[in-house]
C-alpha positions in Angstrom: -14.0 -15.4 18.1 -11.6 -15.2 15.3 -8.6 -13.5 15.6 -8.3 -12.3 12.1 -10.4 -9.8 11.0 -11.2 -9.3 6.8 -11.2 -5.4 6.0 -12.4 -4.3 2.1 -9.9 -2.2 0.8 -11.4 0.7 -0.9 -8.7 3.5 -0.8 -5.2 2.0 0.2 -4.3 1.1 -3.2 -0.8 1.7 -2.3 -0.6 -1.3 0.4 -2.5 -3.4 -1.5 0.1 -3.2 -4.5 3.0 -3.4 -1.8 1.4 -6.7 -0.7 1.4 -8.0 -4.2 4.7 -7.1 -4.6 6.1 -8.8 -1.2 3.8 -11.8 -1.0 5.3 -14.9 -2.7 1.9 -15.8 -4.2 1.6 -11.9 -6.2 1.4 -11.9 -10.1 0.8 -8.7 -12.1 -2.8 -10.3 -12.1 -3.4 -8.7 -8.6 -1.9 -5.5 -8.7 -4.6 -2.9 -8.5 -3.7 -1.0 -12.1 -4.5 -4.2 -14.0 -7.4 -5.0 -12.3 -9.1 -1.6 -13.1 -8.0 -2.1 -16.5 -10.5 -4.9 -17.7 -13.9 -3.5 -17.1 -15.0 -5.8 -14.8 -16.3 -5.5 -11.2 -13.7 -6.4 -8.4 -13.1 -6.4 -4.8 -9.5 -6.2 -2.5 -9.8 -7.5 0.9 -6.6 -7.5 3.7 -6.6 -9.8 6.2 -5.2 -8.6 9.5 -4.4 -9.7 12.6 -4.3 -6.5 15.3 -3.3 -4.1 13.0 -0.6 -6.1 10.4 -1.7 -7.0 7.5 -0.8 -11.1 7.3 -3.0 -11.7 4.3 -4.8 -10.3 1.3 -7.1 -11.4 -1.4 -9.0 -10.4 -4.9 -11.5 -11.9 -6.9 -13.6 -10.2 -9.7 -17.4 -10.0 -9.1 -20.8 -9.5 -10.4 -22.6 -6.5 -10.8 -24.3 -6.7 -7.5 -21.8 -8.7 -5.7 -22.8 -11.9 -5.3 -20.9 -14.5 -7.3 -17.5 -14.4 -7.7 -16.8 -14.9 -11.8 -13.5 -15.9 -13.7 -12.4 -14.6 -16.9 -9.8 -14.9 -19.5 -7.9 -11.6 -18.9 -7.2 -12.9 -15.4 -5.1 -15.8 -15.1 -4.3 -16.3 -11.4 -5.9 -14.3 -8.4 -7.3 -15.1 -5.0 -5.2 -15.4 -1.4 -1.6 -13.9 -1.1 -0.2 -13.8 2.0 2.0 -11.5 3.6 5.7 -12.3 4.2 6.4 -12.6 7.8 10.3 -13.0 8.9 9.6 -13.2 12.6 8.0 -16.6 12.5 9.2 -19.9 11.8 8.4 -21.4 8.7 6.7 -24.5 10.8 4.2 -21.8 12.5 3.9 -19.6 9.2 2.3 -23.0 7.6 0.1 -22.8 10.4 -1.3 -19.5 10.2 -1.9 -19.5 6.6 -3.9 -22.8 7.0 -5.6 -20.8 9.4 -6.4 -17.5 7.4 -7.1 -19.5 4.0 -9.7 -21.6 6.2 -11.2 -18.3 7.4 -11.1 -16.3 4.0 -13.0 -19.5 2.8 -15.9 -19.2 5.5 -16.1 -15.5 4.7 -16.7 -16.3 0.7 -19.1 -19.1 1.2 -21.0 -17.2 3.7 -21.1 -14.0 1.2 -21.4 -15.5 -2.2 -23.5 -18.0 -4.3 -21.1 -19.5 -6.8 -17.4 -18.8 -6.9 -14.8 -19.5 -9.4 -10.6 -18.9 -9.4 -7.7 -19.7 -10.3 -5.2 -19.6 -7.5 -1.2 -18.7 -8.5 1.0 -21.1 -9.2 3.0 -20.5 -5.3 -0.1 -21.1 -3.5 0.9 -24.6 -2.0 -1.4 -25.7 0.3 -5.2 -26.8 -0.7 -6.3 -28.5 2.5 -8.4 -25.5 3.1 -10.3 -26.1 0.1 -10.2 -29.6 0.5 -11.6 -30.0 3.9 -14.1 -27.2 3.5 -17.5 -28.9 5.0 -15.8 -32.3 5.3 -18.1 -34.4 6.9 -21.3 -33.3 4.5 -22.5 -35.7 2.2 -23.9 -32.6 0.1 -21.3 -32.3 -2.8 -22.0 -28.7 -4.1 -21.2 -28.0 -0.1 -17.4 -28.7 -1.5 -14.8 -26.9 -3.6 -14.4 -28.7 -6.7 -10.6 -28.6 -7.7 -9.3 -28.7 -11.3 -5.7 -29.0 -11.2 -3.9 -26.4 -14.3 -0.8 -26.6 -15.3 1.9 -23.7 -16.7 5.6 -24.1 -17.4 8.7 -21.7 -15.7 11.4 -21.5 -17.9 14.5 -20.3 -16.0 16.3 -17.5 -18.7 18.8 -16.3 -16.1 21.8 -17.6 -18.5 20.9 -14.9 -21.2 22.0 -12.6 -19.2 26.0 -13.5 -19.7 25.9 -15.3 -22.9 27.1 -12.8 -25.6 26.5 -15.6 -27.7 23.0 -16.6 -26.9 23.0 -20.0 -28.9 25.7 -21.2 -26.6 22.5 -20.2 -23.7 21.2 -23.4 -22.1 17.9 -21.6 -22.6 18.9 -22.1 -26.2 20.0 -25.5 -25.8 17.1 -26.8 -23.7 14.7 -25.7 -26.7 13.2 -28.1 -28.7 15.0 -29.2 -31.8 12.0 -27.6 -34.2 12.2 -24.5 -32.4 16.0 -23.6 -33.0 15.1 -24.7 -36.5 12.6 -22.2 -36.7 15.0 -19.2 -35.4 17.4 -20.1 -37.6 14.6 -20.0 -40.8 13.5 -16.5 -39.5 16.8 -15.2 -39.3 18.0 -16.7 -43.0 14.4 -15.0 -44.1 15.0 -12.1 -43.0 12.1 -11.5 -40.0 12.6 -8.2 -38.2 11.8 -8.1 -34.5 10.2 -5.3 -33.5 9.9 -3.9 -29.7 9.0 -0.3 -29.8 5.3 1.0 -31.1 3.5 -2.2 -31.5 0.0 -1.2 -32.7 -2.8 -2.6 -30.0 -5.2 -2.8 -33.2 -3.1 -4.9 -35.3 -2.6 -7.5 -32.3 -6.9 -7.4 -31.4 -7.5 -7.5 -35.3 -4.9 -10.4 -35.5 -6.9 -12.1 -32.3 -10.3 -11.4 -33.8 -9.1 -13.0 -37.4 -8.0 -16.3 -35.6 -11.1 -16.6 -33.9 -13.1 -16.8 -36.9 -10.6 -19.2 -38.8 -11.5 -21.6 -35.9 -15.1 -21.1 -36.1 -15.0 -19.0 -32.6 -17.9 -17.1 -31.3 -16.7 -13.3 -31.5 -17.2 -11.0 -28.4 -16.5 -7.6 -29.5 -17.0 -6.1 -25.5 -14.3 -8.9 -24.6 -12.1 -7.6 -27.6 -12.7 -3.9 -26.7 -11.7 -5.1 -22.8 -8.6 -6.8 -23.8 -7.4 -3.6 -26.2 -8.3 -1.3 -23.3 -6.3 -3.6 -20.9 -3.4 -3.7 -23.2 -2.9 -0.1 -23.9 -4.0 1.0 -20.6 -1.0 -1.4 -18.6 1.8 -1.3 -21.2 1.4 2.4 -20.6 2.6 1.5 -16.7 5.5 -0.4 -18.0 3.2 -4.0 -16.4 2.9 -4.9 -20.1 4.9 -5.6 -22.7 4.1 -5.8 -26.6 6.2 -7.4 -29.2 6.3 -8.3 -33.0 7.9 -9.2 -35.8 8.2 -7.9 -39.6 8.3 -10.2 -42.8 10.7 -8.8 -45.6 8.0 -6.9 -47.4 7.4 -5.1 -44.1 4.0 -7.0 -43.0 3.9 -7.6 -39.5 2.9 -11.3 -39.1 2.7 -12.1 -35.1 2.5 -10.2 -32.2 3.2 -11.3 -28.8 2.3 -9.8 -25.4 4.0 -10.6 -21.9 2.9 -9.0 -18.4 6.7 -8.1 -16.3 6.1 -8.6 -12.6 9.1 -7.9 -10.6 11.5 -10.7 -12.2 8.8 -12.8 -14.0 7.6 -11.9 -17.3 4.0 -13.4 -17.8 3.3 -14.4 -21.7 0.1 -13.4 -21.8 -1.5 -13.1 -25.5 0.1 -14.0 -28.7 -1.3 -13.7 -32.1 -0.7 -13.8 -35.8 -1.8 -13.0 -39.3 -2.5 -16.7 -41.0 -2.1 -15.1 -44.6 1.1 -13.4 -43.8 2.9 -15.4 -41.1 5.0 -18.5 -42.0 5.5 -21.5 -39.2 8.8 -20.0 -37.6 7.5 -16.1 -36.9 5.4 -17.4 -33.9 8.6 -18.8 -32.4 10.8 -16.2 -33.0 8.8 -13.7 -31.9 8.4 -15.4 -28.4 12.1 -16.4 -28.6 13.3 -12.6 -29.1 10.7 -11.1 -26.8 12.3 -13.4 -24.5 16.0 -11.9 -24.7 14.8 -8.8 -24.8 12.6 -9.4 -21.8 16.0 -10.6 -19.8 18.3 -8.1 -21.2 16.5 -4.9 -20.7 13.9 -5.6 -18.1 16.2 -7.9 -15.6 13.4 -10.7 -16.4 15.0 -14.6 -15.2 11.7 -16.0 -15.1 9.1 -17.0 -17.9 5.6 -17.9 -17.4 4.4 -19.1 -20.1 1.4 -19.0 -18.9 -1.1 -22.8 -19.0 0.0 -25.4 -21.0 -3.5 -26.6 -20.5 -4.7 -27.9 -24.4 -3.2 -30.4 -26.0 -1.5 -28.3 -29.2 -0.8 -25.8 -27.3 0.9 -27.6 -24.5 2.7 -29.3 -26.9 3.7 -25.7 -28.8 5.1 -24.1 -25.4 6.7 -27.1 -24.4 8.7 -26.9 -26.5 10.8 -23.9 -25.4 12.1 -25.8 -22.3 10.9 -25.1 -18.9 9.4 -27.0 -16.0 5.9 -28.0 -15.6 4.1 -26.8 -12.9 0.7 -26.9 -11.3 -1.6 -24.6 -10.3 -5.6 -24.9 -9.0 -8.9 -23.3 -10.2 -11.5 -23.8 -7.4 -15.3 -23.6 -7.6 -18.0 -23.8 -4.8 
């Protein structure tokens, strides 16, 4: 008999949020008012042992609960565990081996197909690894698609009064100062109060069709709902910038969980914009992310295309990985 038991959460909403917020492996993905901001079916499940909680996870589901689905709106979710000071770190590796391997037995029991994208802190994928080892049946095993997102450490803003002297200035690429320089000679106005949600989805929505993009207008109605509905709780931030005939050529979106702020969506207006707004949105939104909201930590979120990888690269960081699993 185990000695973890798995409990649905239905009503605690408040310690499932303070799990989020204390377990090393929480984003803003997992906390309970961005989850029932996308329209989409989910479930919370605590893992206790006695009556502590030691674990926790969340996964979005079907309508009748029996796949576990990804989407876009939801970069990293799954198992967080629960910090616990009063074992050692050598028996805390233990137990989580041990609740990851029964939180596994407890999905592949309940669910057909299953799909996530773990967070970036979740180290250990033995679990998922060694999942029906010995069976020469393939789809018995977790297929594992190794991600990768870059962490750009942006605690030296903070005491620069002149922010080029930063070494979060000076680690950016050479075409990126370039480009804040160009937007500042030309005038661009930053802008970080009143950001119109429609602007950025009709931005989004304009870029897909330039690239030849299947539209889904109940995805876009999702992602406005999620964005209005989360910068409203202060979990979202929205950002733009202004040409000199007042235009507003790129908008930028990053999620703030506790010190880490998320970049999230980003978008522009291809007739307006010229090469440097993109960056200096993202590079403003980035001060004003450390200054005001206490942010050291960006996450700029995959780096998982070539052009794009190449893009955020560019503003410094370290790359890290992270897994999506399927079964």
């Amino acid at each position: 008999m185990s000695k973890f038991k798995i409990v649905e959460v239905k009503d605690n909403i408040e310690e499932w949020n303070k799990l989020v917020f204390n377990s090393p492996e929480g984003t803003v993905f997992s906390l309970y008012e961005y989850l029932n901001s996308i329209g989409l079916d989910y479930k919370f499940y605590f893992v206790k042992k006695g009556n502590e909680v030691r674990a926790g996870f969340s996964f979005l589901v079907n309508k009748d609960d029996s796949e576990i689905i990804f989407d876009d709106l939801i970069i990293y979710n799954g198992i967080m565990f629960a910090l616990n000071d009063k074992q050692k770190e050598t028996r805390q590796k233990t137990e989580r081996y041990d609740i990851a391997e029964e939180i596994i037995k407890f999905l592949d029991a309940k669910y057909k197909k299953m799909t996530f994208q773990l967070s970036p802190n979740f180290e250990d994928m033995r679990p998922f690894l060694w999942h029906n080892y010995h069976s020469d049946n393939m789809e018995e095993k977790f297929k594992i698609n190794i991600r990768y997102t870059s962490f750009i450490d942006i605690h030296d803003l903070f005491y620069k009064k002149d922010i080029e002297n930063s070494l979060v200035y000076q680690a950016l690429d050479n075409r990126r100062q370039t480009d804040i320089v160009k937007a500042q000679e030309n005038g661009l106005t930053f802008i970080s109060e009143e950001v119109d949600t429609k602007e950025f989805i009709a931005f989004y929505k304009k870029t897909l069709l330039s690239q030849d993009k299947q539209v889904d207008e109940a995805y876009l109605s999702r992602m406005a709902t999620l964005i209005d509905s989360t910068s409203q709780k202060d979990l979202l931030k929205k950002y733009a910038v202004e040409n000199s005939e007042n235009q507003t050529s790129y908008i930028v979106i990053f999620g703030i969980f506790k010190n880490v702020g998320t970049y999230i969506f980003g978008s522009g207006d291809a007739d307006v914009m010229q090469r440097y707004d993109a960056t200096y949105c993202i590079w403003k939104a980035i001060k004003d992310l450390n200054h005001n909201y206490g942010i050291s930590t960006i996450d700029m979120e995959g780096i998982n295309s070539p052009q794009r990888g190449a893009y955020k690269l560019d503003f410094g960081g370290s790359i890290t990985p992270y897994y999506q699993v399927q079964l």
